[in-house]
TINUKOL-721270 format. One line per field, with one value per atom (N, C-alpha, C): residue number from 0; y, z, x. Coordinates in steps of 0.001 Angstrom, whole numbers, plus 500000, padded with zeros to 6 digits. Each point is the difference from the previous one (the first is absolute). Layout:
// TINUKOL-721270
n NUM|... .
y Y|... .
z Z|... .
x X|... .
// end
This chain:
// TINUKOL-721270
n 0|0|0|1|1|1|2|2|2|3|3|3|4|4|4|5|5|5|6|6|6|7|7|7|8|8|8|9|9|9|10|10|10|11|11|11|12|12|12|13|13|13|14|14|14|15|15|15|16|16|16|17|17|17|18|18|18|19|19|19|20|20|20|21|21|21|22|22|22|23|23|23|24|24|24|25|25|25|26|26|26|27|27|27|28|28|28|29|29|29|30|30|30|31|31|31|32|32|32|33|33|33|34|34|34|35|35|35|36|36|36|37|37|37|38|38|38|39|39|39|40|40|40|41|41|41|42|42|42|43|43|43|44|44|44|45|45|45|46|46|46|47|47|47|48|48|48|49|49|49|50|50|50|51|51|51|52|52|52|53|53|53|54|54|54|55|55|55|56|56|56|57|57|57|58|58|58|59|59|59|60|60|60|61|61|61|62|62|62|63|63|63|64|64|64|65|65|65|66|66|66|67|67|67|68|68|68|69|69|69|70|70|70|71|71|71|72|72|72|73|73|73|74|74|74|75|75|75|76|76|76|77|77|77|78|78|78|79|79|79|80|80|80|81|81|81|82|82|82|83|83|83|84|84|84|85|85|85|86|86|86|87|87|87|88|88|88|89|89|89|90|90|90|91|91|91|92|92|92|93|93|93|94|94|94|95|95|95|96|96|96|97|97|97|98|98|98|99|99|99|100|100|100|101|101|101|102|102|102|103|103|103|104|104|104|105|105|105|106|106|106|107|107|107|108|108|108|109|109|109|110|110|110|111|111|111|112|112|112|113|113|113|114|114|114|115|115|115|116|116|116|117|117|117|118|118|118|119|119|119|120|120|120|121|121|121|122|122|122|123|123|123|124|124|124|125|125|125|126|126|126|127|127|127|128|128|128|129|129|129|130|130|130|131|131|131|132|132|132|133|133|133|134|134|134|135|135|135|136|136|136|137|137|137|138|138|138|139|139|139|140|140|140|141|141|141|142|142|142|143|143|143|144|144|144|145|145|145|146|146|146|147|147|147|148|148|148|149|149|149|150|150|150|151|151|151|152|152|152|153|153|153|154|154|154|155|155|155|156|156|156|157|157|157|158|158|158|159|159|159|160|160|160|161|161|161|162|162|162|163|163|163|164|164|164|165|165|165|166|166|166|167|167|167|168|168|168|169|169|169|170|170|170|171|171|171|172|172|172|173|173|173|174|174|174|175|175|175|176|176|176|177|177|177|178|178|178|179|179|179|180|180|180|181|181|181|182|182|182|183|183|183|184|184|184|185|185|185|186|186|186|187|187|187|188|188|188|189|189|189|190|190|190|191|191|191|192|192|192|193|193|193|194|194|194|195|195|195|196|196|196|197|197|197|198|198|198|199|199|199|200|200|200|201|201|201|202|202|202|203|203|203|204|204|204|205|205|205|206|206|206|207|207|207|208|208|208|209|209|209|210|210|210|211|211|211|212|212|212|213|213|213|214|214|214|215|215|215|216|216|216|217|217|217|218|218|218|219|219|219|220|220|220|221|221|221|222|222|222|223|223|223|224|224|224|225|225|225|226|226|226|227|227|227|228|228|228|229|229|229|230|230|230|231|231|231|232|232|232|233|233|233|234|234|234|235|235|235|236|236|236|237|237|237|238|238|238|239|239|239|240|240|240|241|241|241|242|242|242|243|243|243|244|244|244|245|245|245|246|246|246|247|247|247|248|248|248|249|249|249|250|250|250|251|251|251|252|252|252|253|253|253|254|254|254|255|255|255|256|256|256|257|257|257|258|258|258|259|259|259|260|260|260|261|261|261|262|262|262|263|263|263|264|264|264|265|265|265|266|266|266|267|267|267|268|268|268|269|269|269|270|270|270|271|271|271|272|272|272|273|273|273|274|274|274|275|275|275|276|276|276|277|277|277|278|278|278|279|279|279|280|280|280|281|281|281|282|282|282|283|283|283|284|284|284|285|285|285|286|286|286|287|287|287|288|288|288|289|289|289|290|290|290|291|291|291|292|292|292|293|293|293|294|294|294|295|295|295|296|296|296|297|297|297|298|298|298|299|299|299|300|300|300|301|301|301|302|302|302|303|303|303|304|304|304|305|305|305|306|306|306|307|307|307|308|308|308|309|309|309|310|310|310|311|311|311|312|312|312|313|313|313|314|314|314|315|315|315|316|316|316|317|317|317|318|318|318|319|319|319|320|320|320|321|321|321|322|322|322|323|323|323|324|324|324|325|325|325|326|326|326|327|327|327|328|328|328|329|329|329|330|330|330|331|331|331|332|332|332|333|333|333|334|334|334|335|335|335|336|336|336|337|337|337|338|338|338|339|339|339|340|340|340|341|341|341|342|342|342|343|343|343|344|344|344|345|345|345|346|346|346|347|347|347|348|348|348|349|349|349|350|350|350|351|351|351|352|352|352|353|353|353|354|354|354|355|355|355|356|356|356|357|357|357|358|358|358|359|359|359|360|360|360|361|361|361|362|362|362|363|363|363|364|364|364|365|365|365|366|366|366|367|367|367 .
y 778341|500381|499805|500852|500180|500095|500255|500037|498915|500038|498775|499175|499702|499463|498783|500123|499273|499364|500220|498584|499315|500231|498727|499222|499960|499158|498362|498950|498650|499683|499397|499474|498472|499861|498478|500571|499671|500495|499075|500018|499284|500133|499621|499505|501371|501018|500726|501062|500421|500618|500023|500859|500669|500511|500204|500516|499790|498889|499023|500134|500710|500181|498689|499512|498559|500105|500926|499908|501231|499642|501111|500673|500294|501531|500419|501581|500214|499218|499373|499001|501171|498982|500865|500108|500823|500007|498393|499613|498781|498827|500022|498794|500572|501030|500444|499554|500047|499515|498355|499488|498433|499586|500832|499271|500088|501388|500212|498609|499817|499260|498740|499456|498896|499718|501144|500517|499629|500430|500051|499075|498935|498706|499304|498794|499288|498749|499249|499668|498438|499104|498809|498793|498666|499282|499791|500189|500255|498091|499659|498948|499027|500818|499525|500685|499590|500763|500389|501656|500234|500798|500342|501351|501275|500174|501453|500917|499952|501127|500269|497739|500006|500906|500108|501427|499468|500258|499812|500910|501373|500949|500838|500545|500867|501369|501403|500820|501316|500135|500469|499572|500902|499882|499572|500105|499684|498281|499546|498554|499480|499353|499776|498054|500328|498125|499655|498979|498784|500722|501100|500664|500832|500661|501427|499370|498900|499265|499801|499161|499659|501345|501076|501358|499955|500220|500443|499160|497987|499707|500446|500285|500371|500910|500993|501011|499427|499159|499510|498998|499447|499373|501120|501081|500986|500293|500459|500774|498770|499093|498883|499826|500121|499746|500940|501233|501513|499456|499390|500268|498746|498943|498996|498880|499590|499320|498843|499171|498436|499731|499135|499557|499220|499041|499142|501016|500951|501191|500564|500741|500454|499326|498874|499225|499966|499351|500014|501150|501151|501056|500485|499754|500307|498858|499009|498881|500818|500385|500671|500969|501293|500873|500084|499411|499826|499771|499393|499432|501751|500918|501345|501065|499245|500963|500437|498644|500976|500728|499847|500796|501841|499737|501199|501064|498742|500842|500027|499372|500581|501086|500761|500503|501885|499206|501352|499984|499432|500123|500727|500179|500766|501489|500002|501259|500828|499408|500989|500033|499043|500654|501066|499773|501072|501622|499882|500944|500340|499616|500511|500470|499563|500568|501726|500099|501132|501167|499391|500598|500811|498378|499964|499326|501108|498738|500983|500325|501070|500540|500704|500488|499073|498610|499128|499499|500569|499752|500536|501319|500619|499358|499748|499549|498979|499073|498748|499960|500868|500215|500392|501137|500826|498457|499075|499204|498918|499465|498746|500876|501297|500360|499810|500781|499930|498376|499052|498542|499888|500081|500166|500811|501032|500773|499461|499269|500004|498307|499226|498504|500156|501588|499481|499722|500364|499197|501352|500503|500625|501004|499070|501039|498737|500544|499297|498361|500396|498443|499033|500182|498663|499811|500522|500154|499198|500120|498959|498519|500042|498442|499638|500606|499616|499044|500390|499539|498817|500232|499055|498608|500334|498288|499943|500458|499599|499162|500194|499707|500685|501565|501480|500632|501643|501006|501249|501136|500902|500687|499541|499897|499599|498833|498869|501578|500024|501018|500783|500434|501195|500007|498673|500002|499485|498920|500158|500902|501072|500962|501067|499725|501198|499504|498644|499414|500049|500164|499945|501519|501121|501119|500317|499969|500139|499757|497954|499718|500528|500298|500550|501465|500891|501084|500353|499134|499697|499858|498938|499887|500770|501028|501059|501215|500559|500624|499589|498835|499568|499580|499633|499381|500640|500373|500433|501389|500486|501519|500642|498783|500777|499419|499395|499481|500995|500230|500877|499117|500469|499244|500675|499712|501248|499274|501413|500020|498356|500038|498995|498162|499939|498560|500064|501178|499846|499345|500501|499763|498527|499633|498725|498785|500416|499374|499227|501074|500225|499179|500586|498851|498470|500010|498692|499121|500288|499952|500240|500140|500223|499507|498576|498929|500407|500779|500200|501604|500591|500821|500161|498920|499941|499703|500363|499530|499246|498526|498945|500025|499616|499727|499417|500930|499457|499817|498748|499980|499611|500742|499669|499100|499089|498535|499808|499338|499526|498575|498784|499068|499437|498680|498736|499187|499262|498972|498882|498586|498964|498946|500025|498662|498757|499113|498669|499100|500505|498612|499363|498681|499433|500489|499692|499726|499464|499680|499717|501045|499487|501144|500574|498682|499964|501039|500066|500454|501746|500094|501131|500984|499136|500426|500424|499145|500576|500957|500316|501272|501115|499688|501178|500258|498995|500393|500804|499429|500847|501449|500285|501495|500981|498886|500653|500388|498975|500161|501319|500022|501389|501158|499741|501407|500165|498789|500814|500799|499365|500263|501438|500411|501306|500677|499277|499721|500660|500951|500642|499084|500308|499123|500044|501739|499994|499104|500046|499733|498404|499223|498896|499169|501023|499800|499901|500838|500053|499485|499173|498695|499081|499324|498342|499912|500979|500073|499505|498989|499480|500663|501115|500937|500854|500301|501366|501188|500120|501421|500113|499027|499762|501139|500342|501228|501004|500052|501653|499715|498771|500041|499335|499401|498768|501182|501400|500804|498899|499904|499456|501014|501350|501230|499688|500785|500229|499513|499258|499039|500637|499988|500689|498895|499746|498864|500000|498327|499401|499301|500427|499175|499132|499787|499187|498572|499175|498460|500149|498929|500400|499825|499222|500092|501111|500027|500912|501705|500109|500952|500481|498909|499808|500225|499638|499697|501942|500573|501121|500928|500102|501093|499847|498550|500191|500344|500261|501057|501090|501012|501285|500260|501538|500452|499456|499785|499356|498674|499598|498689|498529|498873|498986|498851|498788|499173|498561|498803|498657|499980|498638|499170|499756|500763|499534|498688|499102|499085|500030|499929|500013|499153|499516|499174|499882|500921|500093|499888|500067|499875|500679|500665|500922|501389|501077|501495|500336|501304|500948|501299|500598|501173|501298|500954|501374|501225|500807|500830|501580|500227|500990|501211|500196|501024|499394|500652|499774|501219|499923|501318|499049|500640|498718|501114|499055|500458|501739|500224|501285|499964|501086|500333|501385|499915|500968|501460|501251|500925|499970|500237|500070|501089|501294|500985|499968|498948|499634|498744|499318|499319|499824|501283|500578|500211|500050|499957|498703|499033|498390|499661|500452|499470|500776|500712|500677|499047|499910|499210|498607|499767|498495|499915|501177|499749|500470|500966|500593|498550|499140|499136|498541|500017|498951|500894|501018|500784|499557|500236|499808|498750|498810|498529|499873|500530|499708|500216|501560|500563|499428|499596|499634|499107|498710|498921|500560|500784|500571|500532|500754|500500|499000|499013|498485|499665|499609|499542|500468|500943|501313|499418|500592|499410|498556|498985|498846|500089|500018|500358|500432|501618|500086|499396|499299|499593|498103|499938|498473|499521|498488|499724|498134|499965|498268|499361|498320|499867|498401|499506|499120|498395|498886|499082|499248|499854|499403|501293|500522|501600|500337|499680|500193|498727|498660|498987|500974|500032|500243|501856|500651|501044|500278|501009|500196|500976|500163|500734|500159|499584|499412|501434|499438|502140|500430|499730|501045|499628|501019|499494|499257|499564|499022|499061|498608|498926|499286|501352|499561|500590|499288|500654|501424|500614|501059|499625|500345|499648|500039|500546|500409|499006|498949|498967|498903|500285|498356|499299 .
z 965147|500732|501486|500557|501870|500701|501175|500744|500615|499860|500223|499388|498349|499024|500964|500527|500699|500542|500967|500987|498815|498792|499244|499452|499869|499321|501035|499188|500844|500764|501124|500855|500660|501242|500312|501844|500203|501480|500737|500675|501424|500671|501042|500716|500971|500244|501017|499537|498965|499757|498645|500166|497690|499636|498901|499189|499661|500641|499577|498245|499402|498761|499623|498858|499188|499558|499152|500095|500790|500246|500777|499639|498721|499566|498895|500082|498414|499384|499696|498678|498336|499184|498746|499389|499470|499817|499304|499698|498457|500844|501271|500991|500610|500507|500776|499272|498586|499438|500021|499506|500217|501123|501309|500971|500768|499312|499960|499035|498710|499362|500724|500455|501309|500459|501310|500992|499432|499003|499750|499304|499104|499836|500698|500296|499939|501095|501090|500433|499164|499098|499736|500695|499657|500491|501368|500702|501533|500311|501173|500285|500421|499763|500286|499390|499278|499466|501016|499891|500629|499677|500296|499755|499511|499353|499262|500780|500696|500731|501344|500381|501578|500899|501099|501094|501091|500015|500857|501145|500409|500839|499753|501329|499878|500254|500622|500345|500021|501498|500048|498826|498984|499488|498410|499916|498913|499945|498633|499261|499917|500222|499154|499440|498663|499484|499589|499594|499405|498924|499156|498849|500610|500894|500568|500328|500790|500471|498792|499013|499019|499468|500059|499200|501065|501412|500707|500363|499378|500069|498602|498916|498572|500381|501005|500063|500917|501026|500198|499454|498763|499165|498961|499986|499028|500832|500831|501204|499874|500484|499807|499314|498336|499053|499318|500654|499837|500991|501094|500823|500029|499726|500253|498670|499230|498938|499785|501008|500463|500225|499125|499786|501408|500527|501172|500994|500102|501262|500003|498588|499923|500727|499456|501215|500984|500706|501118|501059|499349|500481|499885|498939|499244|501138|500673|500725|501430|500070|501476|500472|498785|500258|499423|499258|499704|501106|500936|501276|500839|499886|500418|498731|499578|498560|500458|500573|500385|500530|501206|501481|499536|498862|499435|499318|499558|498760|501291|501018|501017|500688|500482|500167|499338|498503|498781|499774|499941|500069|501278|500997|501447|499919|499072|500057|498909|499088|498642|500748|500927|500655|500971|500734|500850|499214|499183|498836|499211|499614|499939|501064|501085|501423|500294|499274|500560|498398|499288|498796|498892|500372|499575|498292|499228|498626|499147|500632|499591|498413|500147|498519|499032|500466|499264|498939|499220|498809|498575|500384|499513|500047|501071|500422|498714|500313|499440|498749|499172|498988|499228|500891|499100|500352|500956|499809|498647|500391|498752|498759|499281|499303|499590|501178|499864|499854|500976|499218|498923|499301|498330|499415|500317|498937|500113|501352|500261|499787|499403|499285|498448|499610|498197|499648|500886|499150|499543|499021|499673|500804|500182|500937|500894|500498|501202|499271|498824|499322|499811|499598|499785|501423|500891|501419|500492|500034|500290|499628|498451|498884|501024|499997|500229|502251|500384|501406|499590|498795|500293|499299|499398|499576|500770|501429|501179|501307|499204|500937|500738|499788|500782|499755|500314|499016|500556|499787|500260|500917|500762|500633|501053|499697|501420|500225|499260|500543|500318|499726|500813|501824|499951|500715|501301|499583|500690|500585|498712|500357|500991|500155|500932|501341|500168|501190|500669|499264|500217|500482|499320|500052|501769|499872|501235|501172|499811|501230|500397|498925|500177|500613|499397|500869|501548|500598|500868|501049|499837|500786|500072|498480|501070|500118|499888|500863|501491|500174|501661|500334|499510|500666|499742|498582|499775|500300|499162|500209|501570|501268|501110|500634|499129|500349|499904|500964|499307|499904|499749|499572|500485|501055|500685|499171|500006|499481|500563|501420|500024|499701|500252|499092|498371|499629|498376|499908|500857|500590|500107|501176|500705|499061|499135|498807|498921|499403|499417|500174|501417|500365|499950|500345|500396|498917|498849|498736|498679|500592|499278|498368|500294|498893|498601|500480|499493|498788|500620|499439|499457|500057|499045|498564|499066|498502|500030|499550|500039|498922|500443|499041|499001|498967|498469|499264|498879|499488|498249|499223|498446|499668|499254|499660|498388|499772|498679|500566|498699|499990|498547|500176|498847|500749|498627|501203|498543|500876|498834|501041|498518|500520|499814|501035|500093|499053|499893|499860|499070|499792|498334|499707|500914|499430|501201|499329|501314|501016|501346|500734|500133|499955|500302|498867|498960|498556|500552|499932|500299|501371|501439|500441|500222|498763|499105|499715|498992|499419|501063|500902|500889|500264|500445|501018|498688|499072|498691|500024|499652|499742|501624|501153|501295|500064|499211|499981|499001|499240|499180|500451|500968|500798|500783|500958|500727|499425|498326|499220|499522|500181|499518|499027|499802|498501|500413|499336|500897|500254|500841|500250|499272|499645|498896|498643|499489|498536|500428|500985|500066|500565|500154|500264|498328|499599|498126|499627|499951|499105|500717|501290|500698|500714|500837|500588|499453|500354|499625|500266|500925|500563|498990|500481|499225|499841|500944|500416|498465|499740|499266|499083|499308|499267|500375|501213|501317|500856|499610|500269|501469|500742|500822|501164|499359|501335|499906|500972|500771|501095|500341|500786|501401|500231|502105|500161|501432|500657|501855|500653|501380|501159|500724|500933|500670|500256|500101|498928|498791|499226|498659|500390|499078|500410|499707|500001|501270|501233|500933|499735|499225|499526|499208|499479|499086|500630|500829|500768|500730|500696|500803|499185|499150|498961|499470|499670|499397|500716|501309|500890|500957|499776|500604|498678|498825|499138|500077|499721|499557|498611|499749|498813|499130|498971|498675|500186|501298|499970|499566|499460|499891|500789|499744|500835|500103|500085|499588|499001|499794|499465|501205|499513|500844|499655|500661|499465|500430|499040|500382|499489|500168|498934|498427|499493|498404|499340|500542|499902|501174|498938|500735|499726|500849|499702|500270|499829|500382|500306|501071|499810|500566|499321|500373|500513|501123|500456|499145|499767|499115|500898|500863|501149|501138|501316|500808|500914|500705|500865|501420|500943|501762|500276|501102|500258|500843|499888|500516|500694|501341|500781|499136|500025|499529|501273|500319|500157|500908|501388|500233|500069|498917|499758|498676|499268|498655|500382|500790|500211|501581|499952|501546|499390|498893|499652|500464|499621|499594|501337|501200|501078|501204|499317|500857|499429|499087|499423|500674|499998|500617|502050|500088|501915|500439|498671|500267|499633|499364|499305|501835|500340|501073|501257|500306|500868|499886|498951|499632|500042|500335|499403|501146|501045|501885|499806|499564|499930|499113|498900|498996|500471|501020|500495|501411|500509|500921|499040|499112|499696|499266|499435|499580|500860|501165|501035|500229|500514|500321|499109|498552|498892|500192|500437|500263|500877|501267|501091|499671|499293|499532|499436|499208|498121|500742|499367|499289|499237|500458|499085|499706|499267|499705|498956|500728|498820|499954|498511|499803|501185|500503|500430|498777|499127|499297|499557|499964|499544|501570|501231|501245|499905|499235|499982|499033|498827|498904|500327|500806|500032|501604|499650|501738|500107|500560|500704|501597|500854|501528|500302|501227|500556|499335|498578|499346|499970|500322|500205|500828|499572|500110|499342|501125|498844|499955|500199|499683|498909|499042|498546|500271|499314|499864|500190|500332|499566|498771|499500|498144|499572|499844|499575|500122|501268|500622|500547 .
x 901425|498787|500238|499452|500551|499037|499768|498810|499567|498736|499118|500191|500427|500570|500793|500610|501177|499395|498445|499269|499569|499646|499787|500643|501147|500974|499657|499780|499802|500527|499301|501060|499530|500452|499689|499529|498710|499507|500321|501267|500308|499651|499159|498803|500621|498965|500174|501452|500476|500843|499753|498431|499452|501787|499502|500496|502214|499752|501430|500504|500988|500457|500044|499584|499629|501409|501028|501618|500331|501583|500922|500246|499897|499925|498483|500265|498506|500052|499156|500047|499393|501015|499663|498981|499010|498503|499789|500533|499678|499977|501025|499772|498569|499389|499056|499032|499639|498967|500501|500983|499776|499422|500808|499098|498730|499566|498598|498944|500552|499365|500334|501145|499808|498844|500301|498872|498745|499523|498736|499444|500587|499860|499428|498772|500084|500979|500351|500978|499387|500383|499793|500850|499333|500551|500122|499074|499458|500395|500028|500529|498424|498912|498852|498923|498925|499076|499095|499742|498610|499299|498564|499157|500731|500186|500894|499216|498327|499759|499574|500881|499809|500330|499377|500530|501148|501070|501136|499597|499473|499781|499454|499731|498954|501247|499737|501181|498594|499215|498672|499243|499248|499357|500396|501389|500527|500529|499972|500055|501599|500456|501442|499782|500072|499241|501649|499460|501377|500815|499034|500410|500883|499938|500736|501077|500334|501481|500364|499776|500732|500662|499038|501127|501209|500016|500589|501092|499959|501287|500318|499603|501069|500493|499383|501281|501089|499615|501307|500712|499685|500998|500478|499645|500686|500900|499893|501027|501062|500053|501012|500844|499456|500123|501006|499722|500772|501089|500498|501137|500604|499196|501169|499765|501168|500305|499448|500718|499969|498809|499166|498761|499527|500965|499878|499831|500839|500235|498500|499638|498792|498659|500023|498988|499800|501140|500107|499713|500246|500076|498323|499016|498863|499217|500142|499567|500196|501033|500678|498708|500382|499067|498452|499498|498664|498806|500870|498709|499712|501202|499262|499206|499700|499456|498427|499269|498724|499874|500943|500130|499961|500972|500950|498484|498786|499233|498929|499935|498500|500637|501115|500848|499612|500388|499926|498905|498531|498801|499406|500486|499711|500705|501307|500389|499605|499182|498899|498828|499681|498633|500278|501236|499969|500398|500847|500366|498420|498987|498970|498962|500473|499338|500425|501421|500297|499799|499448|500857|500779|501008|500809|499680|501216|499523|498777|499466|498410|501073|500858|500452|501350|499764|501314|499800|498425|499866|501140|500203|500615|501377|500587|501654|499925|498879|499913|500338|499050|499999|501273|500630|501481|500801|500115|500984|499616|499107|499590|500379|499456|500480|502088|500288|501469|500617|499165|500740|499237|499106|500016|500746|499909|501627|501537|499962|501832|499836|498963|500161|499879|499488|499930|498866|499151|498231|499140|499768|499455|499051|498757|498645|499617|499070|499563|499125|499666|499215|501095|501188|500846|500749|500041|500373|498813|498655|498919|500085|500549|499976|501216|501321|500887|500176|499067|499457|498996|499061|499263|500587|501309|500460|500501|500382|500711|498973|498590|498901|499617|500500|499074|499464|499997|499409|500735|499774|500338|499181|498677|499183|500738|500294|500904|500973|501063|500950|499754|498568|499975|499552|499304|499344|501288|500962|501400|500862|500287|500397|499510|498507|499181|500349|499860|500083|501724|500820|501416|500167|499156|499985|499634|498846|499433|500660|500303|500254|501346|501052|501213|499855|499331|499548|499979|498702|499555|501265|500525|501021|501134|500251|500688|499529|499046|499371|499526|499746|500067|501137|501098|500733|501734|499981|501600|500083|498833|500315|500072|499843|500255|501380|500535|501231|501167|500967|501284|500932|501283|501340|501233|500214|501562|501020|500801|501354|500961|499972|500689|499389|498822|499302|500688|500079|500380|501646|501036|501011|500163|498988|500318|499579|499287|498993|501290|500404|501290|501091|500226|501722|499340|498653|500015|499300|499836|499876|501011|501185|501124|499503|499962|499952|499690|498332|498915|500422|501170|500300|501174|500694|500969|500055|500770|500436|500730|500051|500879|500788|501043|501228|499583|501008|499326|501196|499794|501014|499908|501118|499430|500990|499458|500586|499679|501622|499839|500456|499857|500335|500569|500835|500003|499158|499508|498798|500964|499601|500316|499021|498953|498827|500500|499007|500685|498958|498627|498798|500692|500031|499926|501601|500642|501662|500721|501173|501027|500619|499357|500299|501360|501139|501046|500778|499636|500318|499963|498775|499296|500437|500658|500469|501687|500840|501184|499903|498788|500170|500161|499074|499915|501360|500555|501114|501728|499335|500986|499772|498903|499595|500162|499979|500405|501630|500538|501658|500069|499469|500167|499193|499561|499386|501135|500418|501127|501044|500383|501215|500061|498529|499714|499610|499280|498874|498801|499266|499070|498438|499606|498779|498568|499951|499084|500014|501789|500313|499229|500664|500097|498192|498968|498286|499916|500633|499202|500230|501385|500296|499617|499807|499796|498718|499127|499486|498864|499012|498806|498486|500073|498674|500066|498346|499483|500651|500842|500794|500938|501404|500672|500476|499039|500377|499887|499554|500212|501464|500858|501573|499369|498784|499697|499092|499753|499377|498796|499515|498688|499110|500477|499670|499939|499303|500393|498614|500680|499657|499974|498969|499643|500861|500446|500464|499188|499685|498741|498857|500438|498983|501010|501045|500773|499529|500814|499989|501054|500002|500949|501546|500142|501317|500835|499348|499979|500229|499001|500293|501257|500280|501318|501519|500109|500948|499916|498944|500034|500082|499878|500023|501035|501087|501129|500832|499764|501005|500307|500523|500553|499605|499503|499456|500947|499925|501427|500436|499602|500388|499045|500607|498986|500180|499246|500243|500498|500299|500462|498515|499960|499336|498624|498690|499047|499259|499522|499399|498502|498714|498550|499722|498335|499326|499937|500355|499656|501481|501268|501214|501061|500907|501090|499826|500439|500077|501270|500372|501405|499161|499666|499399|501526|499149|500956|499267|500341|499717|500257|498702|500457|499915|499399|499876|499102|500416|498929|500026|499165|499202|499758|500569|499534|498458|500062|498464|500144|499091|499468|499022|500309|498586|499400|498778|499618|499819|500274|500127|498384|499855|498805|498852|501168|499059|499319|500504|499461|498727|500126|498566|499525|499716|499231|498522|499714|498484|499549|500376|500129|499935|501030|499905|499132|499615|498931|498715|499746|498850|499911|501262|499815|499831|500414|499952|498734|499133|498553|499345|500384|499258|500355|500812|500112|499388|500668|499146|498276|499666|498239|499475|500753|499441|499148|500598|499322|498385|500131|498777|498994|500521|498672|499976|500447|499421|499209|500368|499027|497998|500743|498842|499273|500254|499276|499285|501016|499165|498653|500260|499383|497890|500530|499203|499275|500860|499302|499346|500266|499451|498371|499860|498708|499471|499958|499538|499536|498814|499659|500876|501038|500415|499603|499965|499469|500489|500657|500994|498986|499970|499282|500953|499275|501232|500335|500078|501175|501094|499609|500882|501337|499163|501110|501073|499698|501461|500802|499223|501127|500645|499713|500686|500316|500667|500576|498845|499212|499055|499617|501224|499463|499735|499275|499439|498985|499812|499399|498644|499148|498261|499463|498676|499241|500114|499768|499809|498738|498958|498672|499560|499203|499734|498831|500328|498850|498502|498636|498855|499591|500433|499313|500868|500768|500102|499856|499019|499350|501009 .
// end
């Protein structure tokens, strides 16, 4: 699905730069619904109890309560959760960026009002609709009733998603119709983009690896590292390395003659790495030593890295220099937005978030 389809896929609103991709690439419909059902959860375990329908701000005439933040950090613990592994990292990072999360939603609450000022959005019922449909067909759920059950044991509805999705719709709109679609992209930014992004477009060296592994837990290491060094003397002797994975080798591989498959450089173990990418295809290596015992690995092929061709991802890098080109502007045109608009942030709500600049810090009258 293409189009407009594409501003809804989730993402994570970095304060003054909407519509930030939640991962670096499409995500596959089945992650899009997990982290929709994220998103729309519930955030528990709050570090303090309060009013589920206290008012954090005002944003003119519109509400944002305790309930609305809590959705808006689950989506940024989904987003997290999708890119980085390390549970400790995740935090830290979820602590880092959480204090701009209101900023991010009084922000996207100013650009659906201004997007209904002009309107914008007037026909995204329809958009709405053909997509939610399509993530029910491309997850497997029948019709739209077990697609409802299936949100509300997540603590949503299909109501919630829709009502997400409209707002993702809109405000994604909005901004490029004001802001991208008057942007161009010369030939040479795509160029300069490119060289100086090399990194970003290369294929890294890859390499396919078999091994003998001989575990250590719960024996004598010393024993265990004999053997190794026997079955290494009969690799040099010329004994083939497959025959010799199927008879000694202690890993899963064993009866695939020790393949273990290809491996990208950069995500091995560092030793490990080093040792395999200073081989030659056919060749193997001493005796490696890790935590769980000894290995012998063998190079069954490798491939060095590659730049990729910059007429094969000139889409990609045009997307990305329209996309930095544009960051200026949508913080201009925010501004811009604040500038007009009532904004009011409750004072216990201005410690716990980064909000400086923003509003008044006098309460509304209609709340005494």
């Amino acid at each position: 699905m293409k189009g407009h389809f594409d501003m809804l896929k989730p993402r994570i609103d970095t304060p003054g730069i909407p519509g930030e991709s939640l991962f670096g690439r499409t995500p596959r419909v089945s992650i899009v619904l997990s982290c929709l059902l994220l998103f729309l959860a519930p955030l528990r375990g709050q570090e303090e109890p309060v009013l589920i329908d206290e008012i954090v701000a005002k944003v003119n005439e519109e509400t944002i309560t305790w309930r609305d933040v809590q959705g808006e950090l689950a989506i940024l613990q989904a987003g997290l959760q999708g890119r980085i592994e390390d549970p400790e990292e995740r935090v830290k990072r979820f602590e880092a960026a959480k204090r701009g999360a209101l900023r991010g939603m009084i922000e996207g609450r100013l650009m659906i009002q201004k997007a209904e000022e002009m309107g914008i959005g007037a026909n995204a019922d329809v958009e709405i609709s053909s997509y939610i449909d399509y993530l029910r067909k491309e997850s497997g759920i029948p019709n739209m009733e077990v697609f409802d059950q299936v949100l509300r044991r997540q603590g949503s509805s299909l109501n919630d998603l829709r009502r997400v999705s409209r707002q993702r719709y809109i405000s994604d709109t909005l901004i490029h119709q004001l802001v991208y679609s008057r942007l161009t992209v010369m030939t040479q930014e795509v160029e300069e983009y490119y060289e100086s992004n090399i990194k970003r477009f290369t294929v890294p060296a890859v390499v396919d690896l078999a091994e003998i592994l001989f575990l250590t837990e719960g024996k004598d290491k010393a024993a265990v590292r004999s053997k190794a060094e026997k079955i290494l003397s009969q690799l040099k002797a010329g004994t083939p390395f497959e025959e010799l994975a199927k008879e000694s080798s202690e890993g899963p591989s064993a009866s695939k003659g020790g393949a273990i498959g290809i491996f990208n450089r950069g995500t091995m173990a560092e030793k490990l790495e080093a040792v395999s990418f200073s081989l030659k295809a056919g060749e193997f290596s001493e005796i490696i030593e890790a935590e769980y015992g000894y290995q012998i690995i063998k190079v069954l092929s490798m491939e060095p890295a590659r730049k990729k061709p910059l007429e094969k991802v000139r889409g990609e890098v045009q997307k990305a220099v329209h996309q930095k080109k544009g960051r200026p502007q949508v913080q201009k045109f925010l501004e811009e937005l604040r500038r007009e608009s009532y904004i009011y942030v409750a004072p216990e709500y201005r410690k716990r978030f980064d909000v400086e600049g923003l509003g008044s810090v006098k309460a509304p009258e209609s709340q005494g």
